[in-house]
C-alpha positions as CSV (number, residue, x, y, z in Angstrom):
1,X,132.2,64.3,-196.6
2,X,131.6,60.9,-197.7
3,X,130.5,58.5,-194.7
4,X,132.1,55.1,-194.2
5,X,129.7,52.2,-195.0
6,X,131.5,49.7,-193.0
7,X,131.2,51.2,-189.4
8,X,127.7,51.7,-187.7
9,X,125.8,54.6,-187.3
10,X,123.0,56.5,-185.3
11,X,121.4,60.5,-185.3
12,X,123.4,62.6,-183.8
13,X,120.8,64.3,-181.7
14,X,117.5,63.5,-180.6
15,X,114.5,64.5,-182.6
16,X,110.9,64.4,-181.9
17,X,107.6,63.6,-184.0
18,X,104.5,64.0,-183.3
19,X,100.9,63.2,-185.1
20,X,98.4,60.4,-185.3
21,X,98.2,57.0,-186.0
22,X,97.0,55.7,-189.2
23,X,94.8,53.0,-188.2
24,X,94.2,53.3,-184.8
25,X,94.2,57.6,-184.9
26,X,95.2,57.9,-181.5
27,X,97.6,60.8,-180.7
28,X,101.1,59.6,-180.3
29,X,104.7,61.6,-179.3
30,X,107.6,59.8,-180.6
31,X,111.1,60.8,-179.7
32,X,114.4,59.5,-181.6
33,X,117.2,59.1,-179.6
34,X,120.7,57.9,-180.5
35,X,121.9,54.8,-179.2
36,X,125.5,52.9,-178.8
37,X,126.7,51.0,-181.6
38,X,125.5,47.4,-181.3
39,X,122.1,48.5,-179.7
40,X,120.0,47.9,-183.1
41,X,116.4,49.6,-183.3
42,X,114.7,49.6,-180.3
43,X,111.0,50.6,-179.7
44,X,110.3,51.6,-175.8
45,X,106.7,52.2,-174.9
46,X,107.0,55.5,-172.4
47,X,103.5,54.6,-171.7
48,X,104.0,51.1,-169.9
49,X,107.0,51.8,-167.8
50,X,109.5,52.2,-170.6
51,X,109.0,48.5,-172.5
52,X,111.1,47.4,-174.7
53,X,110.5,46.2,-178.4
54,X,113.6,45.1,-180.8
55,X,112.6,45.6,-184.3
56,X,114.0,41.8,-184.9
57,X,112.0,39.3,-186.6
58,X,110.9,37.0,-183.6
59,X,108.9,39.6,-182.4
60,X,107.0,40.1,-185.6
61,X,102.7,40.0,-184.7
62,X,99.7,40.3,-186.6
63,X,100.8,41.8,-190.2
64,X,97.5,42.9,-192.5
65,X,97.3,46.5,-193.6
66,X,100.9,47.6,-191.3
67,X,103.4,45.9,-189.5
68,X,103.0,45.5,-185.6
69,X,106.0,44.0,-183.1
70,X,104.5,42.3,-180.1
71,X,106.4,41.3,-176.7
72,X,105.0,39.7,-173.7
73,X,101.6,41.1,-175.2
74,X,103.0,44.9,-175.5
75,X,102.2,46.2,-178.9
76,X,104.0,48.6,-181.6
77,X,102.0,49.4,-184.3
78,X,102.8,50.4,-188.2
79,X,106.5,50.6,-187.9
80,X,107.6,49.9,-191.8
81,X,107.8,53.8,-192.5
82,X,110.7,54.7,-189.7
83,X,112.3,51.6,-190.1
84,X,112.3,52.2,-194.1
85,X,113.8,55.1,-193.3
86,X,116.3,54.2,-191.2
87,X,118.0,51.5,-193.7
88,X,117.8,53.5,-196.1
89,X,119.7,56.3,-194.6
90,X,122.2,54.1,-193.5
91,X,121.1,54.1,-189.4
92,X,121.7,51.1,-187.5
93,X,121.2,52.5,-183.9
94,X,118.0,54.0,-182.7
95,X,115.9,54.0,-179.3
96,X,112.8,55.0,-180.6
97,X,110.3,55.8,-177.4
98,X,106.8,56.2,-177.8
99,X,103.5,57.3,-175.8
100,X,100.6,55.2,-178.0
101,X,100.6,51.9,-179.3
102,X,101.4,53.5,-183.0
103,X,103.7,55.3,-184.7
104,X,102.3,58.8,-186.3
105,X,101.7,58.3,-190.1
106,X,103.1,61.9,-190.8
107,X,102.5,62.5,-194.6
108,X,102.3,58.8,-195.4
109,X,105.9,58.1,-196.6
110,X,109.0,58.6,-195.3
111,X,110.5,61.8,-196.1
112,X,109.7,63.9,-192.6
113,X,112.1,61.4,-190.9
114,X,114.5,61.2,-193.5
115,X,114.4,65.2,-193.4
116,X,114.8,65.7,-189.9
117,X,118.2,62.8,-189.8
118,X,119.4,65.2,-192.7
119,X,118.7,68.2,-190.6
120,X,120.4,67.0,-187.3
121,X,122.6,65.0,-189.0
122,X,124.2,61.2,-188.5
123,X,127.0,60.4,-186.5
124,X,129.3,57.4,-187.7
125,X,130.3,54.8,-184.5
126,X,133.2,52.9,-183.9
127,X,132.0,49.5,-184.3
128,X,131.9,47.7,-187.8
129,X,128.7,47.6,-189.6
130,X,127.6,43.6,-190.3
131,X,125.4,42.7,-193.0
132,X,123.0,40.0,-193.9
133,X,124.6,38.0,-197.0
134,X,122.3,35.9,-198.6
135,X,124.0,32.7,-199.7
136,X,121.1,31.0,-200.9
137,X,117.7,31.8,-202.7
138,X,114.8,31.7,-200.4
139,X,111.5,32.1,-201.8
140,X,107.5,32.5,-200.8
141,X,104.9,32.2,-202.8
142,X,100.8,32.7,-202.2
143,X,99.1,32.3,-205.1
144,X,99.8,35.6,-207.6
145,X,101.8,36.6,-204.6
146,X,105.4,35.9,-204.8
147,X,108.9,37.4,-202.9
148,X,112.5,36.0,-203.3
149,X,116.0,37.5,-202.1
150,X,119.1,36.1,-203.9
151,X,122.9,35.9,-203.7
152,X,124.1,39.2,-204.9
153,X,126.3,42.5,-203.8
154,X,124.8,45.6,-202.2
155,X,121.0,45.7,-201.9
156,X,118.9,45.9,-205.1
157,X,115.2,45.4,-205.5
158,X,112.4,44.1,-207.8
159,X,108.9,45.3,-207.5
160,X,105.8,44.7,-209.2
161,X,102.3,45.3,-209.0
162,X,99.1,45.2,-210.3
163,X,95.8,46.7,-208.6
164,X,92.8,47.2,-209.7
165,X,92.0,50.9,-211.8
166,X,93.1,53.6,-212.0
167,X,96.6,52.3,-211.1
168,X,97.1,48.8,-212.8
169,X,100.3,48.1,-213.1
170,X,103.4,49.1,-212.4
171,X,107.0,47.9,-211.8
172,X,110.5,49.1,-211.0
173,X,114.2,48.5,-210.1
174,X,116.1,50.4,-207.2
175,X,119.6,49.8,-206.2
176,X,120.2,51.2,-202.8
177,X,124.0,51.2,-203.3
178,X,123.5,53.5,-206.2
179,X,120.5,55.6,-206.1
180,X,119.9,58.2,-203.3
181,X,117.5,56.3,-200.9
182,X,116.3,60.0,-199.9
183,X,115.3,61.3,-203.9
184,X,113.8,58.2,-205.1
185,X,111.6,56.4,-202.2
186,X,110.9,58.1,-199.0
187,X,109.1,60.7,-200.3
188,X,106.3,58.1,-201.9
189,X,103.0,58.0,-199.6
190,X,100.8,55.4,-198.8
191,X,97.7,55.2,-200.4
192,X,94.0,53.5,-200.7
193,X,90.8,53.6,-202.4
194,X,88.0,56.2,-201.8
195,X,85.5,53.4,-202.1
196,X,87.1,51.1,-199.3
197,X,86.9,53.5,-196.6
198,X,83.8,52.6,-195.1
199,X,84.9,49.0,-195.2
200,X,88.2,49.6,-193.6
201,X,86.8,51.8,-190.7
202,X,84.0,49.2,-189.8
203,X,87.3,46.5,-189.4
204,X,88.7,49.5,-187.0
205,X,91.7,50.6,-189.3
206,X,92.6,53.7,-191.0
207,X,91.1,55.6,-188.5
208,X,93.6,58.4,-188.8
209,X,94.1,58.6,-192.4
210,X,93.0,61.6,-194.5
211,X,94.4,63.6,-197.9
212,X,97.4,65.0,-195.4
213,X,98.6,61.5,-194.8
214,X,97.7,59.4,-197.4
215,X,97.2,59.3,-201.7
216,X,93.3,58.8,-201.7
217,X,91.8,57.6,-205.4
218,X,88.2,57.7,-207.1
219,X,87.9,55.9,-210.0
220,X,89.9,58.3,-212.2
221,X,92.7,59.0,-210.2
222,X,94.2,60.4,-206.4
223,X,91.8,62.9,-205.6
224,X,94.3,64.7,-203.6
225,X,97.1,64.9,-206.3
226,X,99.5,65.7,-207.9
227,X,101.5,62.7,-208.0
228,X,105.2,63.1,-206.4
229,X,106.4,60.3,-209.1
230,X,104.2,59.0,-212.0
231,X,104.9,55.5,-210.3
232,X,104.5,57.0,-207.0
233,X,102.6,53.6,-205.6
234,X,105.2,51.1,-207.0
235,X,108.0,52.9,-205.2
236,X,105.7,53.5,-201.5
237,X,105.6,49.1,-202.0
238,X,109.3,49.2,-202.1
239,X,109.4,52.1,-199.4
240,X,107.6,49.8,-197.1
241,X,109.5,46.3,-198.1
242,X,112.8,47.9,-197.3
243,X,110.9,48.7,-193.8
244,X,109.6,44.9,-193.0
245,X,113.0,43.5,-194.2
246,X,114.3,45.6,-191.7
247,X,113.3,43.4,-189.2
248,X,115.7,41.1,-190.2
249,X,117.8,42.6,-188.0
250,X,120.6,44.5,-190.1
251,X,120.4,45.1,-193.6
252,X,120.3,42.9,-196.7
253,X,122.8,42.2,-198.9
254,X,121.1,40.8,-201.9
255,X,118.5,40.8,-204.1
256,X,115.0,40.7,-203.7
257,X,112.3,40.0,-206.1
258,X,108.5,41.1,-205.5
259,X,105.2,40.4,-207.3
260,X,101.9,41.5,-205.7
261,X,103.4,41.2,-202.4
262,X,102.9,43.3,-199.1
263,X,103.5,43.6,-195.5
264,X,102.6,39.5,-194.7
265,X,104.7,38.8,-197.8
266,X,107.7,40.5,-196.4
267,X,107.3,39.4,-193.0
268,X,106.7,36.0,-194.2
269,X,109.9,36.1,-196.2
270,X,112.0,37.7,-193.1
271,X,110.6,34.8,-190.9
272,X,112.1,32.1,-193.4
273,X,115.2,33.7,-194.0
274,X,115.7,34.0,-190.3
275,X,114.9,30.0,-189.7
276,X,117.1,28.6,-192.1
277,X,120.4,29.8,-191.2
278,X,122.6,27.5,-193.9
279,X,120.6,30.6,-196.7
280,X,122.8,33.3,-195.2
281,X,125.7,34.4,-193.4
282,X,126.7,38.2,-190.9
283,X,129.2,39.5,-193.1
284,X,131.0,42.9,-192.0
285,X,131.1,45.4,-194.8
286,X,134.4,45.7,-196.5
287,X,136.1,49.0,-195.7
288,X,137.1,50.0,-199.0
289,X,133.3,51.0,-199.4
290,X,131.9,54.5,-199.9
291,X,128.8,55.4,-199.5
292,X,127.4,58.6,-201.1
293,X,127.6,61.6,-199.1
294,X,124.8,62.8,-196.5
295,X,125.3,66.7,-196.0
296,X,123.8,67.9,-192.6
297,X,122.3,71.0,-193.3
298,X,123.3,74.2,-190.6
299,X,121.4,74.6,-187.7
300,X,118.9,77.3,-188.3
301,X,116.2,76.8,-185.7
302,X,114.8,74.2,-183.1
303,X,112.2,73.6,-185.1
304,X,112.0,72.6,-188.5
305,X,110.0,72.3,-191.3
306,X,107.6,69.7,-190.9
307,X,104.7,70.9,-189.1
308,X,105.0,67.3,-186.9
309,X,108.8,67.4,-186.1
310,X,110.7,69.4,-183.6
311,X,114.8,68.8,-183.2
312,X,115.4,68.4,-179.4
């Protein structure tokens, strides 16, 4: 049955993950529960007397090789793969409640949570769903770098991007009104070069990274292949934009444009969006929408099939 884009929604049971951190590789326990409609995305650090984070753009920190959310000097680390995978699945209301400072990297994309929200499945809400309507084009550019959103229906995106060999570049176009989120991005992983991990562990990150969680290349190619799409790195870029721009508080309704961007890109364009209110409006989404249907599949055991998830 299809589910209606215009009214809110959440998981409709709680589900737990558990694993290590990329950078910091600390073990961490995170736990999904649902929330009422209105609530958002909302990090709580179990840890420090149940803290809370919104996953909204003023509480954006330090953005390098993840995203992190800081407030009142509490810390949430690497949060673009959940929060990818929440927009794209068409989630608006989450408590997510964790016992580290970073979420567990899984298998470096996003298809374990998408899998488990599948699994328990995704109760619509009551209250209508409100959008981000971009009225006007806002822009940032950093040399080669450059990220725009523009006026237009649903949510498409532009990516491009060109690193150094074996993967060069590579470029493409994803419409998340049309194209099924769950087929086409989350399952893309984060990756990184064999000879930068020295480097990157002497500046304390990627700590927790390793073939399970991450594409790792040589000089002719991922060393841990195959590939899950022959432009598998294009698509993890776009995985994790959809993630930062989720920090814009509710979803986009426009179109974005990326060139050699990442995480401080993104960020950088959700801060500017977010201080110039004249470039956008909340818009609810119109009711004649359908969105494609998400099947819940039966209930066979409490725990299911990724070695890092249980259903609670």
């Amino acid at each position: 049955m299809a589910q209606p884009v215009h009214l809110e929604q959440t998981i409709a049971a709680p589900l737990e993950f558990s694993g290590v951190g990329l950078h910091s590789g600390a073990p961490v326990t995170m736990r999904l529960l649902p929330a009422p409609g209105g609530s958002g995305i909302v990090f709580r650090r179990t840890d420090l007397d149940n803290f809370e984070i919104p996953a909204i753009g003023r509480n954006i920190a330090k953005v390098s090789y993840a995203t992190s959310l800081m407030r009142q000097g509490v810390l949430i680390s690497t949060t673009e793969h959940l929060l990818s995978a929440l927009i794209g699945m068409g989630i608006d209301n989450v408590i997510a409640e964790l016992d580290n400072l970073e979420l567990p990297i899984l298998d470096g994309s996003a298809w374990p949570y998408v899998e488990a929200f599948l699994q328990v499945g995704i109760r619509t809400q009551r209250r209508r769903r409100e959008v981000i309507r971009v009225l006007r084009p806002v822009e940032v550019r950093e040399g080669e770098k450059f990220i725009g959103v523009y006026p237009g229906s649903g949510y498409s995106i532009e990516y491009s991007i060109d690193f150094p060999a074996p993967i060069g570049k590579q470029s493409t176009q994803v419409d998340l009104a049309t194209e099924t989120y769950g087929a086409t991005i989350a399952p893309a992983r984060t990756f990184g070069y064999q000879a930068d991990e020295q480097m990157l562990r002497n500046m304390g990150l990627i700590r927790g990274a390793g073939p399970e969680s991450a594409i790792i290349l040589d000089a002719h190619g991922p060393i841990n292949g195959p590939l899950r799409f022959g432009d598998e790195y294009v698509r993890h870029k776009v995985l994790d934009l959809i993630g930062d721009l989720a920090l814009a508080g509710r979803r986009i309704e426009g179109h974005v444009v990326a060139e050699r961007a990442g995480h401080a890109m993104h960020t950088a364009l959700v801060s500017r969006l977010m201080k110039d209110r004249s470039t956008w409006e909340l818009a609810h989404v119109s009711a004649t929408a359908v969105e494609e249907p998400i099947a819940p599949q039966p209930a066979r055991s409490h725990l299911l099939h990724h070695p890092a998830l249980i259903a609670l």
